[in-house]
C-alpha positions in Angstrom: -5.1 69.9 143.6 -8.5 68.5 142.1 -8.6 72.2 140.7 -5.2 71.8 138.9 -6.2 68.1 137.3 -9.5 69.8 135.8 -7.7 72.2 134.4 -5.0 69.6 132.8 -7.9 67.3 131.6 -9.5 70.2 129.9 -6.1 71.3 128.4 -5.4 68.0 127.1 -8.9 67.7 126.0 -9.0 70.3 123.9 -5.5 69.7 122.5 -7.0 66.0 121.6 -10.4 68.2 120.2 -8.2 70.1 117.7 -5.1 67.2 116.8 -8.8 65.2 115.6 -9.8 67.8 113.4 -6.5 68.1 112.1 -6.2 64.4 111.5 -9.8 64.6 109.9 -8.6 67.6 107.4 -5.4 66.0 106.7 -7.3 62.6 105.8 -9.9 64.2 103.6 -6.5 66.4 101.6 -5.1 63.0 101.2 -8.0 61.5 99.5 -8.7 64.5 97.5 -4.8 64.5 96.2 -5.0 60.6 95.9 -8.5 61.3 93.4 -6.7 64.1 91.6 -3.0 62.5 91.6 -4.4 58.5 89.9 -5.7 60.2 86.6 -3.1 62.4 86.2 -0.7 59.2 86.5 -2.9 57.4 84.4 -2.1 60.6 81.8 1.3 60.2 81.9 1.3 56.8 81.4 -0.4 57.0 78.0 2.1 60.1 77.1 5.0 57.8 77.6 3.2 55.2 75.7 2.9 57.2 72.8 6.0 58.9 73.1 7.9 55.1 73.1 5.3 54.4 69.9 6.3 57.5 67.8 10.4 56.7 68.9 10.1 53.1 67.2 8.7 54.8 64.4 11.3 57.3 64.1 13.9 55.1 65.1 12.6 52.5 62.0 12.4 55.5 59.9 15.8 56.3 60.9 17.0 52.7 60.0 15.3 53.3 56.4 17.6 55.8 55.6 20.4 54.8 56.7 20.0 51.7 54.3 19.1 54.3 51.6 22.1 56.5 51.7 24.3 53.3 52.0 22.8 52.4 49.0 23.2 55.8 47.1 26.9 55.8 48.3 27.2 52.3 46.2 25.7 53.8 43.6 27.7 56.9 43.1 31.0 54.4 43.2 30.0 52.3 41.0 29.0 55.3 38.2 32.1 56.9 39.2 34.1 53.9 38.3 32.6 53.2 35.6 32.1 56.5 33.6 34.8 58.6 35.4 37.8 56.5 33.8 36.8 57.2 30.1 35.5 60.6 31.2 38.7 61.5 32.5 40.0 60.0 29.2 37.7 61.6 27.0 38.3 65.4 28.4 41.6 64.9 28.7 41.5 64.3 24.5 40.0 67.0 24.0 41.7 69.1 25.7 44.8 67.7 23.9 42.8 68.1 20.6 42.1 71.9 21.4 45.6 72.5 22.5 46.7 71.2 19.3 44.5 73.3 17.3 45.1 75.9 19.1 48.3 76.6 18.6 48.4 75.3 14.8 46.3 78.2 14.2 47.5 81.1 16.8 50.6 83.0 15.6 53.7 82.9 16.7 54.6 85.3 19.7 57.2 88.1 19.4 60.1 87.2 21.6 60.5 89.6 24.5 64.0 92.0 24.5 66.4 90.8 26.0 66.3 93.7 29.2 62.7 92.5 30.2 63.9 88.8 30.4 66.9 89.9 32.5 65.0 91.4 35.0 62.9 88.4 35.8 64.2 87.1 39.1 63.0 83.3 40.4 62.6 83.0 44.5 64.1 79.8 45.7 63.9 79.0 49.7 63.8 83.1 50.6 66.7 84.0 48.1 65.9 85.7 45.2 68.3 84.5 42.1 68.7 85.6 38.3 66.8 83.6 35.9 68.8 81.0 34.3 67.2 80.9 30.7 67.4 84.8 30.4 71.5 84.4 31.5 72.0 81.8 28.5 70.0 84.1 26.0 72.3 87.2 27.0 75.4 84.7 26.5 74.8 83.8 23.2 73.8 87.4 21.8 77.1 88.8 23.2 78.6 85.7 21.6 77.5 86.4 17.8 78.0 90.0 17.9 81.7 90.9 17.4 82.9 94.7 18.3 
């Protein structure tokens, strides 16, 4: 029995031998990581220091021009009420003005035969109906002509 109690003490010994040196390795990893890990937290701290400065920045830029485009957008309303009324009124003068000239100075335009005028058709809701001005001209030639 002494035989088999060696033999357990020596197992156990050498299990207790190796579970040190495994304790030993894992404690030196952990130090290495812990030296390697504390600068590169120490870098990402300043990143997202910097990254928070440049999003104020941005974020006061962003502020800036928001102020300036509501202040173009008052702009352009007031200019547009205050020119585009006589503008409108203006343009629309001249275009009266040109009209007028216009057709002081065109000639007068040969009226169409009667067949052509006939022929127009006008669509109302799907249907398609005979022009009414061409009906009335038709009436009153067959009314002056006597057979």
């Amino acid at each position: 029995m002494a035989v088999f109690w060696a033999i357990l003490v020596s197992f156990l010994a050498v299990v207790l031998v190796r579970l040190a040196q495994t304790l030993r390795a894992t404690t030196k990893l952990v130090a290495d990581v812990t030296e390697q890990a504390v600068p590169l937290l120490a870098d990402a701290s300043a990143t997202v220091r910097s990254a928070q400065t440049q999003l104020d920045k941005v974020d006061a830029i962003a502020s800036d021009v928001q102020e300036v485009t509501s202040n173009a957008s008052a702009l352009s309303t007031t200019v547009a009420s205050t020119f585009g009324g006589p503008l409108v009124k203006v343009a629309a003068f001249g275009y009266g003005v040109r009209q007028a000239l216009g057709r002081r100075t065109a000639p007068e335009p040969e009226p169409e035969p009667a067949r052509s005028r006939s022929s127009r058709r006008t669509v109302i809701v799907g249907r398609t109906v005979p022009s009414a001005r061409g009906r009335k001209r038709e009436r009153r030639n067959t009314r002056g002509q006597k057979d």
